[in-house]
DOLO-164565 format. One line per field, with one value per residue (C-alpha): x, y negated, z. Coordinates in pm, 1 decimal. Layout:
<sites>
px = (X  ...)
py = (Y  ...)
pz = (Z  ...)
</sites>
This chain:
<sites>
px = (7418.5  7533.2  7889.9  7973.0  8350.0  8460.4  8157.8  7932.0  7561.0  7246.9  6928.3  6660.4  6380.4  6067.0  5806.7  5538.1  5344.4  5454.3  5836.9  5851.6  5531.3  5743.9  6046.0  5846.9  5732.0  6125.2  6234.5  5875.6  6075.3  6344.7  6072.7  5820.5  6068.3  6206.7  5909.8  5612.8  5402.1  5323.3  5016.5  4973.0  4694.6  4796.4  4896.0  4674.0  4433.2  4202.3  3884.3  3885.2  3735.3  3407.9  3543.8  3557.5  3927.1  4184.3  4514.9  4862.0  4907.7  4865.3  5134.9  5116.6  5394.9  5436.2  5560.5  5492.2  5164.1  5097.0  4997.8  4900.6  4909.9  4718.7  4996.6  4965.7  5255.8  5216.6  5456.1  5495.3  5427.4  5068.4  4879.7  4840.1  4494.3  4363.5  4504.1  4623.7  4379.4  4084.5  4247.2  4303.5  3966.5  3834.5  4030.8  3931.7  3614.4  3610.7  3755.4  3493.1  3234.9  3222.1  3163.9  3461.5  3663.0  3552.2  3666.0  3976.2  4021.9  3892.4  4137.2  4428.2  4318.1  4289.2  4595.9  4760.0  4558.0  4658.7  5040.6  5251.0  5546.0  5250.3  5154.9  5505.4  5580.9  5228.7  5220.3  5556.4  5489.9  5152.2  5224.5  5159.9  4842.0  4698.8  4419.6  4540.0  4141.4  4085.2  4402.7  4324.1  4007.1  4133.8  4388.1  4187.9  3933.2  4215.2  4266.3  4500.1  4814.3  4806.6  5183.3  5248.9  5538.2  5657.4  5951.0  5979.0  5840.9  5739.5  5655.8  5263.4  5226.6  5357.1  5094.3  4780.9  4822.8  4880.4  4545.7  4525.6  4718.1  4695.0  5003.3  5305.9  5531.5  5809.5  6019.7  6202.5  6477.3  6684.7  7045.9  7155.7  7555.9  7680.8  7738.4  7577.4  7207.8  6971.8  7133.0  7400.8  7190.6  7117.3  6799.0  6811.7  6480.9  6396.2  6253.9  5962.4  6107.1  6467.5  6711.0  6781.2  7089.8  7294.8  7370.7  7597.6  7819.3  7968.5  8353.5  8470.5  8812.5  9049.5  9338.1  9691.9  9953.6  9830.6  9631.9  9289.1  9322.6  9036.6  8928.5  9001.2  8647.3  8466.5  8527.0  8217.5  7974.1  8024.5  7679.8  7851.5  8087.0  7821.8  7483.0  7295.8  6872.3  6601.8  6628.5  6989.4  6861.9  6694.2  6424.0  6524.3  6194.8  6078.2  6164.2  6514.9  6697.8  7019.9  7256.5  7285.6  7645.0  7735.6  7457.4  7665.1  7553.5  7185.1  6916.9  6562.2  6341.4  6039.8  6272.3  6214.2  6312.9  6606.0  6764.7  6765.4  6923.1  7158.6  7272.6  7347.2  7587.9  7757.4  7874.3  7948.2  7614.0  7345.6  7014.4  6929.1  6542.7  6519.6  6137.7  6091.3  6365.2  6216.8  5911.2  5911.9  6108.3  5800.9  5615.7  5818.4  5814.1  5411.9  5500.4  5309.2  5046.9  5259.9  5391.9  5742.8  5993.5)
py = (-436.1  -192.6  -215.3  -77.1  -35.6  -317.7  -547.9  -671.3  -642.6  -794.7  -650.5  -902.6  -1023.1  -1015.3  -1282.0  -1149.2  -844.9  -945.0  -988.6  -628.3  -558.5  -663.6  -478.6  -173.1  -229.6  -255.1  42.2  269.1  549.8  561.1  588.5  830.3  1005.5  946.0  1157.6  907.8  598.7  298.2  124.3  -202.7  -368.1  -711.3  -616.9  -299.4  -218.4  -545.1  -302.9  -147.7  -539.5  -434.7  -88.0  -200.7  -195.9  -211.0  -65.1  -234.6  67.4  423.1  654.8  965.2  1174.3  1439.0  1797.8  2199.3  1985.4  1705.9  1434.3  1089.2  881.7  523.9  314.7  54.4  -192.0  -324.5  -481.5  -384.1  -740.9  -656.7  -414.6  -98.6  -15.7  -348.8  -370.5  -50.2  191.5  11.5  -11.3  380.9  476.8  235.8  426.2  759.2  690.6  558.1  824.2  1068.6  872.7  1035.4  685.0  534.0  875.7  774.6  376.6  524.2  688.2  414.3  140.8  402.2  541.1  140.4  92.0  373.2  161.5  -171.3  -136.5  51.8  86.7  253.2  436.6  563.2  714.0  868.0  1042.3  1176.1  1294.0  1465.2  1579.3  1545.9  1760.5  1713.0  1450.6  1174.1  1080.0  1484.7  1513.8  1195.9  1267.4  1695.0  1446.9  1227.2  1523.9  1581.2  1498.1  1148.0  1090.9  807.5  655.8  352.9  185.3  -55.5  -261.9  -63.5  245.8  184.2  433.2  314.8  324.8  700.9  723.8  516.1  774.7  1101.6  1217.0  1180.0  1528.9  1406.5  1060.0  993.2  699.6  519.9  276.5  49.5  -183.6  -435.4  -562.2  -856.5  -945.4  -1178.9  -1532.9  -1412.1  -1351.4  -1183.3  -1189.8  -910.0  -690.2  -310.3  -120.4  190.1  434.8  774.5  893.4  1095.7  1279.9  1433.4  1281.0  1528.6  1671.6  1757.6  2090.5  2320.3  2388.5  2754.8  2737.6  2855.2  2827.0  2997.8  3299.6  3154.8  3430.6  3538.5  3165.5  3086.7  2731.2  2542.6  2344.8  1954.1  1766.6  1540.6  1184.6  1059.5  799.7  450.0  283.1  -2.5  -87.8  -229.3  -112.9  -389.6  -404.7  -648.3  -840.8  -904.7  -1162.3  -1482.4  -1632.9  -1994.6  -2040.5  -1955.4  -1587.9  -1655.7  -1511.7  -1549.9  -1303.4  -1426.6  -1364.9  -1522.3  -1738.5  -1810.1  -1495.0  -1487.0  -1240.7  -1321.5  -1093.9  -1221.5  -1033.9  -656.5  -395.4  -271.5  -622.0  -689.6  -335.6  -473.9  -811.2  -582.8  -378.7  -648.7  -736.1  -435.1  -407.3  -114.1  -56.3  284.4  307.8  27.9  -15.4  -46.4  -300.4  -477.6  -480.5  -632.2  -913.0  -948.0  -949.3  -1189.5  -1473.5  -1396.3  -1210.4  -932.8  -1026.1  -1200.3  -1024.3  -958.8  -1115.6)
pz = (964.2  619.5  584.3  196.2  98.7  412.3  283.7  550.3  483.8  656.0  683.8  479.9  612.7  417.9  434.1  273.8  62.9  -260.4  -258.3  -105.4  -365.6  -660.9  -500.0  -510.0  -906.7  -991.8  -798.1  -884.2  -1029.5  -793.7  -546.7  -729.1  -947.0  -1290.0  -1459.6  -1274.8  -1356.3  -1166.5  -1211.2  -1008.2  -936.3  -1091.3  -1457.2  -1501.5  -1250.8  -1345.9  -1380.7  -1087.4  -935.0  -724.5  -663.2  -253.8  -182.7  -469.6  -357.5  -436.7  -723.9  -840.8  -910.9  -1160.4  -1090.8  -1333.7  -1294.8  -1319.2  -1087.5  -1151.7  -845.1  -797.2  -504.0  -387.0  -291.0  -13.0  57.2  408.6  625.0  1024.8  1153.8  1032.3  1338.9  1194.6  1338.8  1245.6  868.5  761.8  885.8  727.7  382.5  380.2  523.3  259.6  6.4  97.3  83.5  -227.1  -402.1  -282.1  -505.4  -838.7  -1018.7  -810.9  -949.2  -1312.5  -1236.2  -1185.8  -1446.3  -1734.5  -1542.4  -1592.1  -1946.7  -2047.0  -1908.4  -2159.7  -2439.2  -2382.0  -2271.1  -2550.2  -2291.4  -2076.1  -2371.3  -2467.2  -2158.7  -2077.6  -2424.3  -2369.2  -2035.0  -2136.2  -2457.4  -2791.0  -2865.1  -2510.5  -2473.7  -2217.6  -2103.9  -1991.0  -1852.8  -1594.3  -1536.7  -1410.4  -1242.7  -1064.5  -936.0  -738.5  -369.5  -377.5  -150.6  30.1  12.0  266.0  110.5  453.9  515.2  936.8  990.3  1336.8  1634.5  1602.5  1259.6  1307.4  1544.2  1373.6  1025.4  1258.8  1166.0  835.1  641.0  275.9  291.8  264.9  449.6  275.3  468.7  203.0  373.1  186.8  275.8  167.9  119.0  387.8  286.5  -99.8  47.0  -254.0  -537.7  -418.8  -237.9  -118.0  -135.1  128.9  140.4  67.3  -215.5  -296.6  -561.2  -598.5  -849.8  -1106.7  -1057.2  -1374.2  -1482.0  -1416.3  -1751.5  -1729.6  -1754.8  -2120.4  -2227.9  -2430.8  -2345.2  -2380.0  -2282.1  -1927.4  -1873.8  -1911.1  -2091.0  -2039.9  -2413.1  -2410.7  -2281.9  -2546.4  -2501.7  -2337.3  -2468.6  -2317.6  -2324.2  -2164.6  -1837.3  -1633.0  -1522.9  -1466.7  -1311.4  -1416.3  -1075.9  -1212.3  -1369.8  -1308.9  -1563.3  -1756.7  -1947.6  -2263.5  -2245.0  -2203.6  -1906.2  -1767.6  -1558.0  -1185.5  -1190.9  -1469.7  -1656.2  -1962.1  -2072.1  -2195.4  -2358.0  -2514.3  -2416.6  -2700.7  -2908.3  -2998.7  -2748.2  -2932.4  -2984.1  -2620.0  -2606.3  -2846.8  -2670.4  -2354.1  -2557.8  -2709.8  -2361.9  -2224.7  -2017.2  -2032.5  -1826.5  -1720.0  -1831.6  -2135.8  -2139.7  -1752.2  -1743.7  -2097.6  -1977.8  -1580.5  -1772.9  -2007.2  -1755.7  -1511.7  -1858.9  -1918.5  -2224.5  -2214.0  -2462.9  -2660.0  -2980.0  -2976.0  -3297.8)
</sites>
């Protein structure tokens, strides 16, 4: 039971890999850190068929060092030394084959190609002047972290990774409100990566007889009253999707990214990150190959 502000609460129960697998795609940068990538294996990691084991995604997490990490989603019904164990030792072993290595690479360099929102963000990250292809491929020569993303981190999954030094174990629980169920819910984990913390202004002001008068703050931008998240909405066909809370209000998503920025605004909603949120709804309508209006 999470009680929030009197509100009761319950924890949800998943039934299966890819409700907590899309969970994870929503929530990738909360997990991994503003300044990552998520690659999953349905949408962009189609060449890496024949490989041996395909994990759920690969993460790029940017930095002063820059990391990535195989991401498996697993859920603790499943026996850890039957079903998890296998998949890692299966991924390890893969990536110590240099033509696995270079698989790797092409699925994630083709993934840059073919997705401009993939694109976007990977140029930015990298750089202007620095060439994407070497900087996977010095990437990728590096040793992987294996992340377990996992509903219950249990005693003997604790026990089944001990001897592996190179992962990381993320237990992702979600709450739903009592008598709502999921569409008013809470997400509780740990993430990988620190939020960014803003920073620190040094105090100015002004002398005013024997007072140090602080100068009036700037009015602050309002991007909108509301923060709303892709899973805030529910798909009605066509591209059109409506707010769970209130489907009278609707936005088109096979319209440009800015427009759908726009019909946000116009009723006092905003998104945090824009293209993430444009494109899982893209993705949710089968859009993504279809050119935007």
């Amino acid at each position: 039971m999470l009680l929030i502000d009197g509100v009761r609460y319950e924890e949800w129960e998943i039934s299966n890999e890819d409700e907590l697998e899309q969970m994870v795609i929503e929530h990738a940068q909360d997990i991994f850190g503003e300044n990552s990538i998520y690659f999953d294996k349905k949408q962009k990691l189609k060449s890496l068929a024949g490989v041996g084991s395909i994990p759920d995604g690969l993460v790029i997490m940017f930095g002063s060092v820059p990391q990535w990490h195989i991401v498996e989603v697993e859920l603790s019904s499943h026996d850890p030394y039957q079903h998890v164990v296998p998949q890692v030792d299966r991924f390890i072993n893969a990536v110590e084959n240099p033509n696995t290595r270079n698989k790797i690479v092409e699925a994630l360099y083709g993934a840059t190609v073919h997705d401009w929102v993939l694109g976007y963000k990977m140029r930015q990250a990298v750089g202007e002047h620095r060439d994407i292809h070497k900087f996977l491929s010095d990437l990728v020569s590096t040793l992987p972290t294996i992340t377990i993303i996992i509903e219950r981190n249990t005693e003997q999954l604790k026990e089944a990774l001990r001897k592996y030094t190179q992962k990381r174990t993320v237990e992702f629980q979600t709450f739903t409100r009592e008598g709502v169920g999921l569409p008013v819910h809470a997400h509780f984990f740990g993430p990988l990566c620190e939020p960014k913390k803003p920073p620190v202004e040094k105090a100015q002001g002004w002398i005013q007889g024997d007072r140090v008068v602080a100068p009036p703050k700037p009015t602050p931008k309002v991007e909108g009253t509301r923060r709303v998240k892709a899973s805030d909405f529910s798909h009605k066909g066509n591209g059109v999707f409506a707010l769970v809370s209130d489907s009278s209000f609707e936005i088109d998503v096979k319209k440009r990214m800015r427009l759908v920025e726009k019909q946000l605004a116009n009723h006092g909603l905003w998104t945090q990150r824009l293209p993430s949120f444009y494109w899982f709804l893209r993705k949710k309508a089968g859009l993504l190959k279809t050119q935007t209006e």
